[in-house]
C-alpha positions in Angstrom: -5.7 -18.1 -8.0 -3.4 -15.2 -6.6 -1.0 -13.0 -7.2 1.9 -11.0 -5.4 4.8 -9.0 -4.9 7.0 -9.2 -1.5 9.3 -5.8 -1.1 12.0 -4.2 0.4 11.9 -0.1 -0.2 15.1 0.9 -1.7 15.9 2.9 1.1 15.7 0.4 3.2 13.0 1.8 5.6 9.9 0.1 4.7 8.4 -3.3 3.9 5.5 -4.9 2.2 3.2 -7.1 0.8 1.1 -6.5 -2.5 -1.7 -9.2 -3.4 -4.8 -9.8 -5.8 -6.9 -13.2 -6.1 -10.1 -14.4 -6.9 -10.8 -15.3 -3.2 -12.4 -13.4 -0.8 -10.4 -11.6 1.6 -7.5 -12.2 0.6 -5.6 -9.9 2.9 -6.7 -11.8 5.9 -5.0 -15.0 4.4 -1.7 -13.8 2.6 0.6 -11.5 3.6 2.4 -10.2 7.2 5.3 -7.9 7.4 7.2 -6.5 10.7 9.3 -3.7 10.1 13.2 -3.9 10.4 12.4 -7.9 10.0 11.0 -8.3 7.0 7.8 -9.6 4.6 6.2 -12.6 3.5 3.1 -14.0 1.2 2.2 -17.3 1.0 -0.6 -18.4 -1.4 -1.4 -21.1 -2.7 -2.1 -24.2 -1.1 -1.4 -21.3 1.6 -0.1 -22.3 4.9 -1.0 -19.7 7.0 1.8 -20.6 9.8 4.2 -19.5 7.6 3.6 -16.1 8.3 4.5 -16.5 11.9 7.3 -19.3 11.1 9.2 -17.1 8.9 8.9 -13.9 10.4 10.4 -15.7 13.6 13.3 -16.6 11.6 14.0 -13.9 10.2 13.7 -11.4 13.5 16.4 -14.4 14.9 18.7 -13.7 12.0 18.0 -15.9 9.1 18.3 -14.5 5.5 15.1 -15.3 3.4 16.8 -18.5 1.9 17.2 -20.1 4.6 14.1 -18.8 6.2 12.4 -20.6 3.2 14.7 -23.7 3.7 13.4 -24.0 7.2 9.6 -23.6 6.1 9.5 -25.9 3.7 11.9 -28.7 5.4 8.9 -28.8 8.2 6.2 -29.2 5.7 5.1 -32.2 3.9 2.9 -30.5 2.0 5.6 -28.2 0.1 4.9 -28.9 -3.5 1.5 -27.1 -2.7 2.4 -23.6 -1.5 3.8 -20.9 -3.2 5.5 -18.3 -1.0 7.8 -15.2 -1.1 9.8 -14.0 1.5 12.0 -10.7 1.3 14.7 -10.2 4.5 15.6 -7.1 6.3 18.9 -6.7 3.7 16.7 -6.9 0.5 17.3 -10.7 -0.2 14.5 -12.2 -1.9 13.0 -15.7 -2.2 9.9 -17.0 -4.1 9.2 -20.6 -4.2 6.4 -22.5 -6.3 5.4 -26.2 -5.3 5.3 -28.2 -7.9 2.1 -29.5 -7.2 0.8 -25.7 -8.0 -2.4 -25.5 -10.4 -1.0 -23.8 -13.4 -0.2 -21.2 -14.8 2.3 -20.9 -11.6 6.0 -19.8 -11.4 7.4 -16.7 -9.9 10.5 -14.2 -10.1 12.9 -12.6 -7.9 15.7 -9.6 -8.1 17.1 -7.3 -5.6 14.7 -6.6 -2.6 11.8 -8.3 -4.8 9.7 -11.5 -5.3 6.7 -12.0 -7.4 4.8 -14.9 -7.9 1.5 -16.1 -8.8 -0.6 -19.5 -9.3 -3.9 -20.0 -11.6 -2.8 -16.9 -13.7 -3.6 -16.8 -17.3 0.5 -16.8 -18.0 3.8 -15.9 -17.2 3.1 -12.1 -18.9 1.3 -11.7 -15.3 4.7 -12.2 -13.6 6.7 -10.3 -16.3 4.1 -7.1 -16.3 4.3 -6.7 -12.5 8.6 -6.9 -12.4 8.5 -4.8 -15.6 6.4 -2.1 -13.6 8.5 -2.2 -10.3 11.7 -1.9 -12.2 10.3 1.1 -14.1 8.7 3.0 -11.2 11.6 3.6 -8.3 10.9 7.6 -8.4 7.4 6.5 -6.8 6.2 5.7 -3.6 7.1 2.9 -2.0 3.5 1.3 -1.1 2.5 3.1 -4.7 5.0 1.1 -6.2 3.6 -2.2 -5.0 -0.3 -1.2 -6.2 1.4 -0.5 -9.2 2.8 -3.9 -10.2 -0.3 -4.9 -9.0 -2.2 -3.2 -11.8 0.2 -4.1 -14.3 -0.5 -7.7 -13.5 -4.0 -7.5 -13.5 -3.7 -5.8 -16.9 -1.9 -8.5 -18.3 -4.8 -10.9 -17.2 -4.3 -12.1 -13.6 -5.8 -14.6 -11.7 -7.9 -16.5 -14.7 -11.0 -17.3 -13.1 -11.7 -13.7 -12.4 -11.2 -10.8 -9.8 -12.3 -10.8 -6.6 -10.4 -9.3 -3.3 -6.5 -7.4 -2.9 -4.6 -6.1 0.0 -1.9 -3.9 0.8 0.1 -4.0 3.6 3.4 -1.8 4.5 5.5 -1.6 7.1 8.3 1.4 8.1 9.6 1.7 11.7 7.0 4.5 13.6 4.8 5.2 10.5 1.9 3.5 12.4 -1.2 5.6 13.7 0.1 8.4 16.1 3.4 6.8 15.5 2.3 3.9 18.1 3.4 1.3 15.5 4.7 0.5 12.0 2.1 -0.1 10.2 2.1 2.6 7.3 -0.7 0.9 5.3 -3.4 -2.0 5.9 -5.7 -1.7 3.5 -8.1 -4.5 2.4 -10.5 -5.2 -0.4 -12.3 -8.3 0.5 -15.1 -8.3 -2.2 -15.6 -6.5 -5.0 -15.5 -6.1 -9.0 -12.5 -3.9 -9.6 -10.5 -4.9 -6.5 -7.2 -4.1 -7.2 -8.7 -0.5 -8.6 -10.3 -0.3 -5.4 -7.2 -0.4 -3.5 -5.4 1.7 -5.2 -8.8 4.4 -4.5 -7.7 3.3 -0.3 -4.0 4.3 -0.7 -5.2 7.7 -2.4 -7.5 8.1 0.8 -4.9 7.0 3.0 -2.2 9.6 1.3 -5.0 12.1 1.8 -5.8 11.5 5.4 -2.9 9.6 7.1 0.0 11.6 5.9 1.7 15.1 6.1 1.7 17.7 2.8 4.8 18.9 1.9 5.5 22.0 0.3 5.3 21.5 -3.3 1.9 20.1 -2.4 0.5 23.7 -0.9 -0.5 26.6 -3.4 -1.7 30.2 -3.0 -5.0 31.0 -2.6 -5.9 33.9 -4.5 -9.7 35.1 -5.1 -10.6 33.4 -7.6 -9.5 30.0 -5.3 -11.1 31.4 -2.4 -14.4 31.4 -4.3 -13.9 28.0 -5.8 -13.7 26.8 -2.1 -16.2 28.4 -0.6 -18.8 27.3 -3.3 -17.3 23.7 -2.4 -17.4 24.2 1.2 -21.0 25.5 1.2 -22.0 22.8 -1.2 -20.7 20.4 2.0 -22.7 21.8 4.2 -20.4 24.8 5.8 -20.9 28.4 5.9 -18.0 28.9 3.9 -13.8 27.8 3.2 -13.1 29.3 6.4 -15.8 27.4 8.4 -14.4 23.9 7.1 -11.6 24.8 10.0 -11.1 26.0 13.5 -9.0 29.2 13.6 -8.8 28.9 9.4 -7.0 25.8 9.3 -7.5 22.3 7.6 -5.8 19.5 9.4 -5.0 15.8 8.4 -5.6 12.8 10.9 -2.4 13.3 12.4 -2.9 16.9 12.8 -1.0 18.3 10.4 -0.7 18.9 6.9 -3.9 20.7 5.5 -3.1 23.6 7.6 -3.1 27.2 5.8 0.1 28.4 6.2 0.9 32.3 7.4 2.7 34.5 5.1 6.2 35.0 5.3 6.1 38.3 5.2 3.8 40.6 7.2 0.8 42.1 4.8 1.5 39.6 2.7 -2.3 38.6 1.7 -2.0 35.4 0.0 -2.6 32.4 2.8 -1.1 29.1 1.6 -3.4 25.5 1.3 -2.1 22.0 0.8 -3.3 20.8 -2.6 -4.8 17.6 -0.8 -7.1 19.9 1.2 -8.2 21.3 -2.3 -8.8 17.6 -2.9 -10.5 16.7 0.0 -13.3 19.2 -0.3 -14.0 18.6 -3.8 -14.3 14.7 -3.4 -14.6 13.6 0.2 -16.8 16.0 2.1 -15.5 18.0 5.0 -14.2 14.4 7.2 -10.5 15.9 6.7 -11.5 18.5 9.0 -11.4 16.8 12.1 -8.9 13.8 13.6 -10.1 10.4 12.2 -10.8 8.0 14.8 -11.4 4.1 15.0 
């Protein structure tokens, strides 16, 4: 019925929870993640207190063994749930109830666990370990949407797609740096979910987090054009009119600004490459500061 991956970022910084089933909403059911503490899915049979239960123990200093231990010690119910726990060192657990509708089994390595019940096979498991072991130059949360995809590929849930979620955690990356949640993104019903999320995170990139410099380019007149013709098919007079004093900002404020020169008379303005992309696909709502 559901797959997922429970991660630790390499670094060390971040956290999260990767998930696809066909059940609606699945993101309300499965995963929960606090950062410097760990992350934890559990599907299944799911019981949802396990969320709460494990994350307790591990924020009182239990590795994710005997986090698990302790979960399943409590429950009588144990050879239906299927959960995956990954601690604040890495440590990964994944446990499948025997008691599981098949196919159901999971894996684990260093800062890793994957698992999955009702899939068409194991190749589910295998393609999602195959694609995190393969991907550690990308982001972390694109990582986990990534051996998402490559389970879905390989067949996924078998009675079909429905909902997936992403959830990641990293100490301050919350809104306005009020908390640390990086990403919560839910699909709760659709055709293409995990394709859908993966659309979110692009959004989120786009909106929620600063460009760097290899992301901003010169504009020159033949870019200046391109935008206006964009900007004015958005409903602005022109490029310049998309921002107040000729800047483009993100939702934190930053990072689709045009950046000055470096040296006076210099004529070529910089833009981030993400505002290029917001007005050619996403209308002119990068312009102001995104609110609930």
């Amino acid at each position: 019925m559901t797959f997922s991956i429970v991660a630790r970022s390499d670094d060390g910084e971040s956290w999260g929870v990767a998930v696809a089933s066909k059940f609606l909403a699945v993101g309300s059911a499965v995963p929960a993640a606090v950062a410097g503490v760990g992350a934890i899915a559990t599907q299944a049979d799911a019981n949802i207190s396990y969320k709460f239960l494990a994350l307790a123990h591990l924020d009182d200093g239990a590795t994710a063994p005997i986090a698990l231990d302790r979960l399943l010690e409590e429950d009588d119910k144990r050879d239906h749930r299927q959960v995956g726990i990954v601690d604040v060192e890495g440590t990964a657990v994944t446990h499948t109830g025997s008691e599981c509708f098949a196919w159901a089994g999971g894996t684990t390595g260093a800062g890793y666990a994957i698992r999955g019940n009702i899939l068409t096979g194991p190749e589910v498991v295998a393609a999602m370990e195959a694609s995190w072991l393969s991907s550690t130059d990308a982001p972390f949360a694109h990582r986990l949407t990534a051996a998402l995809k490559a389970g879905d590929d390989a067949g996924g849930d078998s009675r079909g797609r429905q909902s997936a979620a992403l959830l990641v955690v990293k100490d301050g990356a919350g809104y306005g740096g009020f908390d640390d949640v990086a990403a919560d993104l839910r699909v709760d019903d659709h055709a293409d979910p995990v394709g859908e999320l993966i659309r979110l995170l692009d959004l989120n990139d786009l909106y929620l987090t600063a460009s760097n410099e290899e992301e901003k380019v010169a504009i020159d007149d033949a870019l200046r054009a391109e935008l206006d013709e964009r900007s004015q098919a958005a409903g602005r007079a022109d490029f310049r009119a998309l921002g107040r004093r000729g800047e483009l900002r993100d939702a934190r404020g930053r990072g689709l600004q045009l950046a000055r020169p470096a040296r006076a008379g210099d004529p070529a303005r910089l833009i981030s490459l993400r505002a290029c992309t917001s007005i050619a696909s996403v209308t002119t709502s990068s312009t102001r500061r995104d609110t609930p």
